[in-house]
C-alpha positions in Angstrom: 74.6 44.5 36.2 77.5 46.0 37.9 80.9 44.4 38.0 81.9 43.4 41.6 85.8 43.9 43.3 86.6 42.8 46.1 89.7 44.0 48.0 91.4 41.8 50.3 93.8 43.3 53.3 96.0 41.2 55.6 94.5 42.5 58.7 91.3 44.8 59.3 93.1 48.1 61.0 91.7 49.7 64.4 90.7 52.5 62.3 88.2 51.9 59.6 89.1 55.3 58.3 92.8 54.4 57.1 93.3 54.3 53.7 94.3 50.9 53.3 90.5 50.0 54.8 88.1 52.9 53.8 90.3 55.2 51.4 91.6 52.2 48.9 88.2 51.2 48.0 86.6 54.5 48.1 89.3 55.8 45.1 88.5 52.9 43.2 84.7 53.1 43.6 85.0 56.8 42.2 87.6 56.2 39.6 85.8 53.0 37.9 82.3 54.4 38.1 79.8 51.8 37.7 81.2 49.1 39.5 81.1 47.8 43.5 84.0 47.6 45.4 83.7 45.8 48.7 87.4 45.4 51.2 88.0 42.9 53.7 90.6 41.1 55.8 92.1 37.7 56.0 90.9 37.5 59.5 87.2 38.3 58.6 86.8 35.1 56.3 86.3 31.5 57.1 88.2 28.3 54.9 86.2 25.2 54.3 88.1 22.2 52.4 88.2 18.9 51.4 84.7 16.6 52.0 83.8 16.8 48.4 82.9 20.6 48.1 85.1 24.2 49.8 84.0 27.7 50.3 85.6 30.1 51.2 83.5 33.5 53.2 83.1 36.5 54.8 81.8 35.3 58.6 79.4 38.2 59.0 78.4 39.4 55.9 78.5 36.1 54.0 79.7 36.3 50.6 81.5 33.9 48.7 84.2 35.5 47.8 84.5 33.4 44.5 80.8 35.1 43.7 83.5 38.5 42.6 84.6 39.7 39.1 88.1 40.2 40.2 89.8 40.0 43.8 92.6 41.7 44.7 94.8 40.6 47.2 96.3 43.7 48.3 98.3 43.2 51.5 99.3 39.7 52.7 102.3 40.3 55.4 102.3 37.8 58.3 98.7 35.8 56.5 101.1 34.0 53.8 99.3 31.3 54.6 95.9 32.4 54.3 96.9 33.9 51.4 98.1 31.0 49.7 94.6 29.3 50.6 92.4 31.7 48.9 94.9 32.1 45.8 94.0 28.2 45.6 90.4 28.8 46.2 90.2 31.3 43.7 91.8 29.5 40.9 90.4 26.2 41.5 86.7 28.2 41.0 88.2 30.3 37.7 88.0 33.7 39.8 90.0 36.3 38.2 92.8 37.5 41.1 95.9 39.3 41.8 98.5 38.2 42.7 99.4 34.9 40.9 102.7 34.6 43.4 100.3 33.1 46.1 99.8 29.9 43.8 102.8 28.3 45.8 103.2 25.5 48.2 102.0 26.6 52.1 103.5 25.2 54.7 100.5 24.8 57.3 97.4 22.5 56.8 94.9 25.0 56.1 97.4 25.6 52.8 98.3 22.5 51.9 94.2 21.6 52.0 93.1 23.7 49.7 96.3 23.2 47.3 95.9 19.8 47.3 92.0 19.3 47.3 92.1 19.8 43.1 93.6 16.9 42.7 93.3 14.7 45.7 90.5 13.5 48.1 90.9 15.5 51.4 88.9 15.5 54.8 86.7 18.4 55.4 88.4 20.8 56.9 87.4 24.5 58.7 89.5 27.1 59.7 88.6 30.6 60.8 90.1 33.3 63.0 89.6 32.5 66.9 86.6 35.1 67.3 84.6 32.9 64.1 86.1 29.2 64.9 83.3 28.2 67.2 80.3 29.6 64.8 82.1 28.1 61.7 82.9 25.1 62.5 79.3 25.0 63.9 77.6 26.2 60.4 79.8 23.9 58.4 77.7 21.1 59.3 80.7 19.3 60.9 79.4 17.3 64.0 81.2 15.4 67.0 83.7 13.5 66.8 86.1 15.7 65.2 89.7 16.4 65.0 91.0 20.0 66.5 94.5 20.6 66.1 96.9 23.3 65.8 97.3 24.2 61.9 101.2 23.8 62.3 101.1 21.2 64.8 103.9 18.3 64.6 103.6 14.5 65.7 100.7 15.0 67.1 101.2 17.7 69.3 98.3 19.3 70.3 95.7 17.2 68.4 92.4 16.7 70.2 89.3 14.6 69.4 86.1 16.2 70.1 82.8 14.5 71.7 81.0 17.8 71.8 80.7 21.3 71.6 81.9 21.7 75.3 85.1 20.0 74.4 85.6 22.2 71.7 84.7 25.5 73.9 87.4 23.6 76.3 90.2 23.3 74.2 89.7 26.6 72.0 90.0 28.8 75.3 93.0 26.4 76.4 94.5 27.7 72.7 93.8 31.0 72.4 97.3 31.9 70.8 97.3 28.8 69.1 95.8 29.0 64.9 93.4 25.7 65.5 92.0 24.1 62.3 89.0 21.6 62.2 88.7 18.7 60.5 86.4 15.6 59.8 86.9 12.3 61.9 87.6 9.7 59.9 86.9 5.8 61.8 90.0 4.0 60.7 92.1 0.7 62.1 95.4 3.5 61.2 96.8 5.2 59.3 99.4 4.7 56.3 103.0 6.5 56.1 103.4 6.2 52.2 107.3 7.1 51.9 107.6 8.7 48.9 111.7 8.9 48.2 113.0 10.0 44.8 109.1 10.0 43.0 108.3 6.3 44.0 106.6 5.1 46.5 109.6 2.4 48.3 108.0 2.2 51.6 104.8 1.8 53.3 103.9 1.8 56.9 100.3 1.0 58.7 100.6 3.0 61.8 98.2 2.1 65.3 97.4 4.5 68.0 98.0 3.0 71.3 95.4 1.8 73.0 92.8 4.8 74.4 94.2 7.2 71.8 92.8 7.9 68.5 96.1 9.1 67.5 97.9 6.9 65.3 101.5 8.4 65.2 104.4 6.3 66.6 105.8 10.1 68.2 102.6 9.4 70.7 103.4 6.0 71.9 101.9 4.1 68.1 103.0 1.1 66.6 104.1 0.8 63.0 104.7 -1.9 60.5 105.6 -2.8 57.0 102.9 -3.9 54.6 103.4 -5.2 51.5 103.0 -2.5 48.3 101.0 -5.0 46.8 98.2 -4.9 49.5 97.0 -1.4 48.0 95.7 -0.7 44.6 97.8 1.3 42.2 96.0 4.2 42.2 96.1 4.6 45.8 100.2 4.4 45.5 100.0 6.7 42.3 98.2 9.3 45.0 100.7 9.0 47.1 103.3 9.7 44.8 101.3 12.4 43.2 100.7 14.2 46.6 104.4 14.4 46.9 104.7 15.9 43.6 101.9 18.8 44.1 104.2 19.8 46.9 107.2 19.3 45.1 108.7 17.0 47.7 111.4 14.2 46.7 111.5 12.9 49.8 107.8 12.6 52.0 106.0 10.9 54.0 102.6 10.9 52.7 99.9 10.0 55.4 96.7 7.8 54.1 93.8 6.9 55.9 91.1 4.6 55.0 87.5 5.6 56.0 86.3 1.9 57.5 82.8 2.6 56.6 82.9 3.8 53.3 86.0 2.3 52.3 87.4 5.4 50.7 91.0 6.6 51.3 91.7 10.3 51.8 95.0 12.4 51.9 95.5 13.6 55.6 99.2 15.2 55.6 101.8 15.2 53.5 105.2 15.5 55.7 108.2 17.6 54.6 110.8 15.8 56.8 110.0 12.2 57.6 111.5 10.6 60.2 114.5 8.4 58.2 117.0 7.6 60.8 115.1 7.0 63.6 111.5 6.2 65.1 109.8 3.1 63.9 111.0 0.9 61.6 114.3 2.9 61.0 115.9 -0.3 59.0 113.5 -0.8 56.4 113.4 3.5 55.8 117.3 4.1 56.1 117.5 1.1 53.1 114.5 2.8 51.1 116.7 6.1 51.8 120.0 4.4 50.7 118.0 3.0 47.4 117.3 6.6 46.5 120.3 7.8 47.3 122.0 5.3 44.6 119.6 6.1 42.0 120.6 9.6 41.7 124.0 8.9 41.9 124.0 6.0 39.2 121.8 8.7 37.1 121.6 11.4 35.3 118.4 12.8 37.6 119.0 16.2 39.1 117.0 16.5 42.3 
């Protein structure tokens, strides 16, 4: 059976002729004989996470692109994130690839997913460029209600819940310019902010959306308060603390939510710069801060 390589390219040139498209893969084709070389572009694939299985494939021709010998990641430029993804992808399924550079912390959601998804429960999550969005999110199985947000959206900002098809026609023509991910609605009564400071877990917040909005963070009008640490079991803290670990974060806020039907608890975001200073509750986090801040000073510890 023939070996199969497959060649992936930051963007899919105007000119299927160029030789980073047509010429790369024809060289190697001749060169290594009995073996099938197939090229594509970052663009042309479509990223499913989380919800207890992830794919990653080609939107027309519909490959796997796990399902290759060896993938080479020749070009990533401006798709670092999308890079980073399928690096993930790749090694979480024992997929031979170059480059191993890509195994690195993203910055986006689609990213962080995928990095995190080995070890952590995630929602299911689908991302594709804006001309496959519609038909993945479509073929993924994933069914109103549904979160559509903005990949590196911020407090909420542009976050949209989605009754039906036509809403999500609605707000991807609204967004054109905007990289939209979607993700599984999960019924809750809030969310958690797990503040992860130093490796520990020293504060934890149950976050309400106000009422009419299904967003829960206290950016869009929400309420916050402290709960008691010993409310949650350990291994729900020990999550937290390990999600802020994967992404080599001291200092986190590490956003929980509890699924009230099932009961199970899944890792929604995992925030670089939580609000310390201000925002809710700004007492209790400036003297979980503070408590941080004395450890490594009393201590050895290098951050």
């Amino acid at each position: 059976m023939k070996k199969k390589v497959l060649i992936i390219v930051s963007k899919k040139p105007k000119d299927e002729n160029s030789f980073n498209w047509f010429g790369l893969s024809r060289w190697l084709q001749q060169l290594l004989g009995d073996v099938e070389v197939q090229i594509t572009a970052f663009d042309q694939l479509v990223y499913v996470s989380g919800g207890g299985c992830s794919e990653i494939y080609h939107s027309i021709e519909g490959y796997d692109i796990a399902n290759f010998d060896l993938v080479l990641i020749r070009t990533v430029g401006d798709e670092l994130e999308r890079g980073i993804a399928v690096a993930h992808y790749l090694d979480q399924k024992g997929t031979p690839f170059t480059d191993s550079y890509l195994l690195t912390q993203g910055k986006g959601k689609l990213a962080c997913s995928f990095a995190r998804q080995k070890y952590l429960p995630v929602p299911k999550t689908v991302y594709a460029s804006q001309l496959f969005i519609a038909t993945a999110i479509k073929n993924s199985k994933l069914r109103p209600p549904f979160v559509l947000k903005a990949d590196n959206g911020k407090k909420g900002r542009d976050n949209f819940l989605i009754q039906s098809f036509e809403d999500m026609e609605d707000v991807l023509q609204r967004f054109q310019d905007t990289t939209m991910i979607a993700q599984e609605y999960i019924p809750n009564r809030g969310d958690y902010r797990f503040l992860v400071l130093g490796g520990k877990v020293r504060l934890i917040l149950l976050r309400k959306g106000k009422e009419g909005s299904y967003l829960n963070n206290t950016s869009q009008g929400g309420s916050a308060e402290v709960i008691n640490a010993k409310n949650f079991p350990r291994d729900i803290i020990d999550k937290a603390e390990q999600a802020a670990k994967i992404e080599q974060l001291e200092v986190a806020g590490v956003d929980i939510i509890q699924d009230i039907t099932t009961g199970e608890y899944y890792i929604l975001e995992v925030n670089r710069a939580p609000q310390i200073a201000t925002g809710a509750c700004n007492d209790e986090k400036m003297i979980a801060y503070s408590e941080m801040v004395a450890e490594y000073l009393s201590s050895d510890k290098s951050l």
